[in-house]
C-alpha positions as CSV (number, residue, x, y, z in Angstrom):
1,X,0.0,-4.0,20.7
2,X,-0.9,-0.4,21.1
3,X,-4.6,0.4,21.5
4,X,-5.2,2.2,18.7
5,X,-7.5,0.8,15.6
6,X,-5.5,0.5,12.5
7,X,-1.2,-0.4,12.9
8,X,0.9,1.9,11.2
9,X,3.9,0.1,12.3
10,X,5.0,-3.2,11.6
11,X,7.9,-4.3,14.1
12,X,9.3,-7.6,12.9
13,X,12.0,-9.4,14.8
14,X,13.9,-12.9,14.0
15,X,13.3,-14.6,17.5
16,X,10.7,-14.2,19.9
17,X,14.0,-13.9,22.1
18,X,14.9,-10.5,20.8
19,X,11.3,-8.9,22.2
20,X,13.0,-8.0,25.9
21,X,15.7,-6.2,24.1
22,X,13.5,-3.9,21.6
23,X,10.0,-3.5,23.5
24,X,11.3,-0.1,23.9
25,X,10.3,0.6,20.3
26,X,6.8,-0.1,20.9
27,X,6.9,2.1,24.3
28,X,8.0,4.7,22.2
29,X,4.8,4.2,20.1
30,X,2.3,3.8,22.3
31,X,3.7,7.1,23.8
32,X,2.6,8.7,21.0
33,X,-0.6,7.0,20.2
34,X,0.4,5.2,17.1
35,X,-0.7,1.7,16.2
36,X,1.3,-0.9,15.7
37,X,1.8,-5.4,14.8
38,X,4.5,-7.0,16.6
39,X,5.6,-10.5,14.4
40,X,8.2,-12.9,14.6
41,X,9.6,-13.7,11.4
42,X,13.4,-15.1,10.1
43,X,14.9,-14.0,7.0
44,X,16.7,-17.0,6.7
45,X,14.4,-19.8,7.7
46,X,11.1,-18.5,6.3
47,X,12.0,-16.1,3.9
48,X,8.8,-16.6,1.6
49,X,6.7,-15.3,5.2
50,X,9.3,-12.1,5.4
51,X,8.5,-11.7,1.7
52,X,5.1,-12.2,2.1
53,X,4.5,-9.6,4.7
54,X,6.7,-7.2,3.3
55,X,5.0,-6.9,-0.1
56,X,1.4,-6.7,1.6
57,X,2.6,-3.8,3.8
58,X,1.0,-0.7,2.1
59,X,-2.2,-2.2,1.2
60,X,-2.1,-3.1,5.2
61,X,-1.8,0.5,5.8
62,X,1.6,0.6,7.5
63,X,3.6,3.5,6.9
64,X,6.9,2.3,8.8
65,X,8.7,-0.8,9.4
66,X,10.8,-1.5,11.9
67,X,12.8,-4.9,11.8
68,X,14.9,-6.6,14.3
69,X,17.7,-9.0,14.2
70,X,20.9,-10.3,15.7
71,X,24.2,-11.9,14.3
72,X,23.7,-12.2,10.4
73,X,21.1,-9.5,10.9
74,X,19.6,-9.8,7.4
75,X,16.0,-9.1,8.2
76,X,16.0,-5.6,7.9
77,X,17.7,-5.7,4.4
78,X,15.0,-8.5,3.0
79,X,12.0,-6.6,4.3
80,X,13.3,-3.4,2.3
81,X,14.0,-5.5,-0.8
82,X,9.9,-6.1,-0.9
83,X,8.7,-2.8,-0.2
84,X,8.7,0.8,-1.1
85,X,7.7,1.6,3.0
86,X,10.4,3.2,5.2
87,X,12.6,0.5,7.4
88,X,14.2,1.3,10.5
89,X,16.4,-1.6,11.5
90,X,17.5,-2.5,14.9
91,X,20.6,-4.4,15.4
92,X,20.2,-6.8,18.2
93,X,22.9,-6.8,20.8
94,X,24.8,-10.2,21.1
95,X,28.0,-11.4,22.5
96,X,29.9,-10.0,19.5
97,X,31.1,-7.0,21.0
98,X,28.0,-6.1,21.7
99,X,26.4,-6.0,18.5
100,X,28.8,-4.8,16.2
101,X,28.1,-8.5,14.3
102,X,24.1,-7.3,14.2
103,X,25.2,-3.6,13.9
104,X,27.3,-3.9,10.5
105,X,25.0,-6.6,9.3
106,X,22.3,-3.8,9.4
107,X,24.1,-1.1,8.0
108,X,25.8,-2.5,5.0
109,X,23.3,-2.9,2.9
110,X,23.8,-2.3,-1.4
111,X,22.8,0.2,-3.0
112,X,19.3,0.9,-3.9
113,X,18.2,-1.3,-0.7
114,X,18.0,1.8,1.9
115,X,17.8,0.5,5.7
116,X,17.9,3.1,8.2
117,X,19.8,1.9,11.4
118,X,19.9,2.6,14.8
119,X,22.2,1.6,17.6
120,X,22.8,-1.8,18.7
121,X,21.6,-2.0,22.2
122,X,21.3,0.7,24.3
123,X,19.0,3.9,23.1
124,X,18.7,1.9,19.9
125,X,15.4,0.4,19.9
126,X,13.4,3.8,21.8
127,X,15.2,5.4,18.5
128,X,13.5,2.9,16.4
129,X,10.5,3.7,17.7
130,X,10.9,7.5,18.0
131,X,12.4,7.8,13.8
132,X,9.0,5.9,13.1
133,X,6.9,8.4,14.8
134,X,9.0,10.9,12.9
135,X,8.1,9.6,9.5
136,X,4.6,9.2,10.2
137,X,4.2,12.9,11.6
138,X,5.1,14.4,7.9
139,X,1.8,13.6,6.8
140,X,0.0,14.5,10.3
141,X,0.3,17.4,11.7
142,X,-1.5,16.4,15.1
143,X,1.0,13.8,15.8
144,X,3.6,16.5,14.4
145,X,2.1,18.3,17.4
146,X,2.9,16.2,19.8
147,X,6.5,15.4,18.5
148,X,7.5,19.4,19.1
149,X,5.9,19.1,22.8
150,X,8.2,16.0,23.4
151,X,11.5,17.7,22.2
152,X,10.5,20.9,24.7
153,X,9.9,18.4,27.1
154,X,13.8,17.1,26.7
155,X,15.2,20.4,27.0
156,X,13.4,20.9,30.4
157,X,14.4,17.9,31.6
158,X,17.4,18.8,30.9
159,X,17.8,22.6,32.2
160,X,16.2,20.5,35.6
161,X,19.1,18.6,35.1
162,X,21.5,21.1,34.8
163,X,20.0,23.3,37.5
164,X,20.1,20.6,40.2
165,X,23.9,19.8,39.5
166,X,24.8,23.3,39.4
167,X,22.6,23.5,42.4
168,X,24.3,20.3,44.3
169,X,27.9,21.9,43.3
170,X,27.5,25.3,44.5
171,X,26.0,23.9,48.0
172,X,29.5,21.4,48.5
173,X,31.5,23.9,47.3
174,X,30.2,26.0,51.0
């Protein structure tokens, strides 16, 4: 759990199995400072605890939650039924084309159930993480802050990118 006081985030995830594959979300937090809970809930075998901590979110003071879940990835879609908060869900890669089960169980939520989604696998869970940050920096400008030094920070990275292949290329092409 990140070091700071207070969570803002809640990250839930159906297995404990899943953690490996979206600890990247938290990274992304604790980059930034921003506090967050890390529980292991299943929409489908406990759906009165997913209930349960959904609908005490707010008075919790999170701001965002981020859920996690493979296959008949429902969690995501419970968790926004009991609460007005954000949700960013993560579709957990499987053996299903790599997701795509977990990726369009995610997505394909009714209408007036909004779940943000992010890529199954891959970036996806970093995303998670970074969307949360996002949110949260509307209402604080500090954090705000550090979000526009981060995307300067990419476009260096970048033009160091760029300047070393150009670099590379120019010296082979001697």
């Amino acid at each position: 759990m990140s070091k700071t006081a207070s969570p803002l985030v809640g990250i839930v995830m159906g297995s404990d199995g899943d953690w490996p594959k979206i600890k990247a979300a938290a990274a992304a937090l604790d980059e930034f400072g921003v506090g967050y809970e890390v529980r292991v809930m299943s929409a489908h075998r406990a759906p009165e605890v997913v209930r349960q901590y959904a609908s005490t979110a707010i008075e919790r003071g999170l701001k965002v939650i981020i859920a996690a879940a493979g296959g008949a990835a429902h969690l995501a879609g419970v968790v926004a039924s009991h609460t007005t908060l954000p949700v960013v869900g993560i579709p957990v890669a499987t053996d299903v084309a790599g997701g795509l089960d977990s990726l369009l169980s995610t997505v394909q939520m009714p209408g007036d159930v909004p779940v943000a989604a992010v890529a199954a696998g891959g970036g996806g869970p970093r995303n998670a993480g970074l969307l949360a940050v996002q949110i949260i920096a509307l209402a604080d400008p500090a954090l705000q802050e550090k979000l526009v030094a981060f995307k300067r920070k990419l476009v260096d990275k970048i033009a160091d990118k760029d300047a070393a292949l150009r670099n590379s290329l120019h010296v082979e092409n001697k």
